[in-house]
C-alpha positions as CSV (number, residue, x, y, z in Angstrom):
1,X,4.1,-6.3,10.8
2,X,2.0,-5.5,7.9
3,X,3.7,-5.0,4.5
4,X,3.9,-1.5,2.7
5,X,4.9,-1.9,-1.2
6,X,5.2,1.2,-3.6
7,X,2.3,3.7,-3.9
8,X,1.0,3.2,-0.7
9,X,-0.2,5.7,1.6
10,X,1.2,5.6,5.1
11,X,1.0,7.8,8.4
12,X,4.2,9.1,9.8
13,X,5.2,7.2,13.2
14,X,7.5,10.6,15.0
15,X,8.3,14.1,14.0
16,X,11.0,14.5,11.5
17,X,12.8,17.0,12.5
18,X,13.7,20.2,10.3
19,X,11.3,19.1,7.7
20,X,7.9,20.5,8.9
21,X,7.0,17.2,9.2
22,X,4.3,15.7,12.1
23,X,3.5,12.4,13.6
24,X,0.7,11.6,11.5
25,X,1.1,13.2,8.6
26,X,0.1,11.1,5.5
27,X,2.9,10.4,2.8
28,X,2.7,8.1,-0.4
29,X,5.7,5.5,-0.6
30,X,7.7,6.2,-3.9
31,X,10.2,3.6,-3.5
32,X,11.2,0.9,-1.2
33,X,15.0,-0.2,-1.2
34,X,16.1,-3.2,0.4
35,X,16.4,-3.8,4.6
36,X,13.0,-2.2,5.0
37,X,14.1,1.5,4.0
38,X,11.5,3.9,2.1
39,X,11.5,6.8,0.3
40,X,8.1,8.5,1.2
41,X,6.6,11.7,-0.4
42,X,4.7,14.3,1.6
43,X,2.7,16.4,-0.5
44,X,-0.2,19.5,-0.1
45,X,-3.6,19.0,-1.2
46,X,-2.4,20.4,-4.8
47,X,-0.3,17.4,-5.4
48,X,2.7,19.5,-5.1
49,X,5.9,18.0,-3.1
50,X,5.9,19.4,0.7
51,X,8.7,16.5,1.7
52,X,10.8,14.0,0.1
53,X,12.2,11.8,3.0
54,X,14.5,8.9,3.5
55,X,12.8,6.4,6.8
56,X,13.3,3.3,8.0
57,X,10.3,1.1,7.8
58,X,9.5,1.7,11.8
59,X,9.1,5.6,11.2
60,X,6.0,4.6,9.4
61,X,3.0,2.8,9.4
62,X,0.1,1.5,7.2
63,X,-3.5,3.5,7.6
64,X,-6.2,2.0,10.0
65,X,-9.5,1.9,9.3
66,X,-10.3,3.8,12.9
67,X,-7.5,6.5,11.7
68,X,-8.6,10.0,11.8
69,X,-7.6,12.7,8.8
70,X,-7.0,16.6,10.0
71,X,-5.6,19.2,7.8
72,X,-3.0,21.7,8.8
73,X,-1.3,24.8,6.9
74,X,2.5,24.1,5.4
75,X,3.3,27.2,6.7
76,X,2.4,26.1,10.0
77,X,4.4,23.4,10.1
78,X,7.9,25.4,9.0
79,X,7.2,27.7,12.1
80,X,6.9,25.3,14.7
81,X,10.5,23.2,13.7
């Protein structure tokens, strides 16, 4: 398993439910605690916060080269929880 250190950008493994949040979505780790947990921020193309979660290093995973972006709406998100 790879490692993922601070300030690296990772792509959500599952939903997280109640948070808008979508397998896939791309978060920047802000801080990693010890036993493999991480905080990791999920933010809109502003910059500005969307998500501030709390996941075990298996609900995440580095970025491959054959990964694919896609954009979708906040709002869109918040609906669909």
């Amino acid at each position: 398993m790879e490692t993922i250190k601070e300030h690296d950008v990772v792509a959500l493994v599952d939903d997280v439910l109640g948070s808008g949040l979508r397998s896939g979505d791309l978060g920047t780790v802000v801080h990693c605690y010890a036993g493999g947990v991480l905080e990791v921020e999920f933010a809109n193309r502003s910059g500005g916060a969307v998500a501030i979660v709390t996941l075990e290093r298996k609900g995440v995973r580095p970025l491959r080269g054959d990964d694919r972006p896609a954009v979708r709406g906040v709002m869109e998100s918040a609906q669909s929880d």
